[in-house]
N, C-alpha and C positions, 0 to 999 in steps of 0.2 A: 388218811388216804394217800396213797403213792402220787406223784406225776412222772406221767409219759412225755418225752419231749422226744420230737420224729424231726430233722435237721433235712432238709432239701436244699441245694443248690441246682435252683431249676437255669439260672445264666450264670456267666462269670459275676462273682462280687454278689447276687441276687440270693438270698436264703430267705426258702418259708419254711419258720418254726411253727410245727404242730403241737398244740398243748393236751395233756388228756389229765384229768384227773383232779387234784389239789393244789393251789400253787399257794405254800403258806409259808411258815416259819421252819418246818421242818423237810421241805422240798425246794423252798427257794433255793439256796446255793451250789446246787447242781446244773437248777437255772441258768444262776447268774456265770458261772465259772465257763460253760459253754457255750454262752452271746460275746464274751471278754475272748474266750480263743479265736471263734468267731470274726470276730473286730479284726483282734492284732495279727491271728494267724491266717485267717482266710481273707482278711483286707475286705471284709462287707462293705457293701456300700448302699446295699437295703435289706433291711430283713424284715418280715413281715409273720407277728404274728398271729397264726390261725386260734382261736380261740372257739370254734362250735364245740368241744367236748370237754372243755373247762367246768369244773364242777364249783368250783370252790376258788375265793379270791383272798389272801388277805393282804395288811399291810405289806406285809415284807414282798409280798407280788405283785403289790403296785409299783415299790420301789424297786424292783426287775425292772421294768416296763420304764419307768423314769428315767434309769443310770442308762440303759440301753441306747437310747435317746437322745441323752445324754454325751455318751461314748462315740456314736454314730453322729452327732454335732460335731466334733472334735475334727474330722474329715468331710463335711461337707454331706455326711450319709443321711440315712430315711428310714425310720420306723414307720411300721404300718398295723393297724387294726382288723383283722376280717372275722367276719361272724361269732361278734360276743352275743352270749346267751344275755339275755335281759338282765336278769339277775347280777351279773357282774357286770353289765351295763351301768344299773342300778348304782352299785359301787361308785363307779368309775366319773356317774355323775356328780353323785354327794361329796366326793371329793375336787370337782371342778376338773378333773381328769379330761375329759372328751374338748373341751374347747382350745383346747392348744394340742391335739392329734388329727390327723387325719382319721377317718373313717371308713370302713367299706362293708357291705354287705357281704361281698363274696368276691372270690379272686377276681372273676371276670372285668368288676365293675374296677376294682386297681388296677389290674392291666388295662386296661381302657385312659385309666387318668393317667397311668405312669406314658403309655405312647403317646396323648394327648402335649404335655410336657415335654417331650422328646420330638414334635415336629420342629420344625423351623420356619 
């Protein structure tokens, strides 16, 4: 199965990646090669992503999700989760994934913590 990945830069440095489809051994690196532009070229400093129409998870797309992470450490940046299907939830548990991520149900409920974070 294919992935669709839909790139939004809804603020400056702010990207929500939409995922559709597979994200496996043979879709990861189209992934990963446009979160690394991403980073270096577009100076990200949060990307967040959408995961409701995620079908399919494997190793090589958790370790997306890791290096991203990862890369976004490196400057001070933020990865973010919104609407994983249970199913890749599931995943994401049994690998102990979710306790060192933030989480969100849906955009609204991130933008609410990221302004949260942002008063003074």
């Amino acid at each position: 199965m294919a992935l669709t990945v839909k790139v939004l830069e809804s603020k400056p440095r702010v990207f929500l990646v939409t995922l559709t489809g597979s994200l496996d051994s043979s879709t990861y690196a189209d992934l990963e090669k446009r979160i690394l532009n991403l980073i270096s070229e577009g100076c990200a400093k949060v990307i967040t992503f959408d995961m409701a129409a995620l079908d399919f998870i494997s190793s090589m797309g958790v370790r997306v999700i890791f290096k991203t992470k990862k890369e976004l450490a490196k400057t001070s940046g933020s990865l973010y989760l919104v609407h994983i299907p249970p199913h890749i939830q599931k995943v994401l548990e049994i690998i102990e994934a979710l306790p060192s991520m933030k989480i969100f149900t849906n955009i609204q409920e991130l933008d609410a913590y990221l302004a949260k974070m942002q008063q003074h």
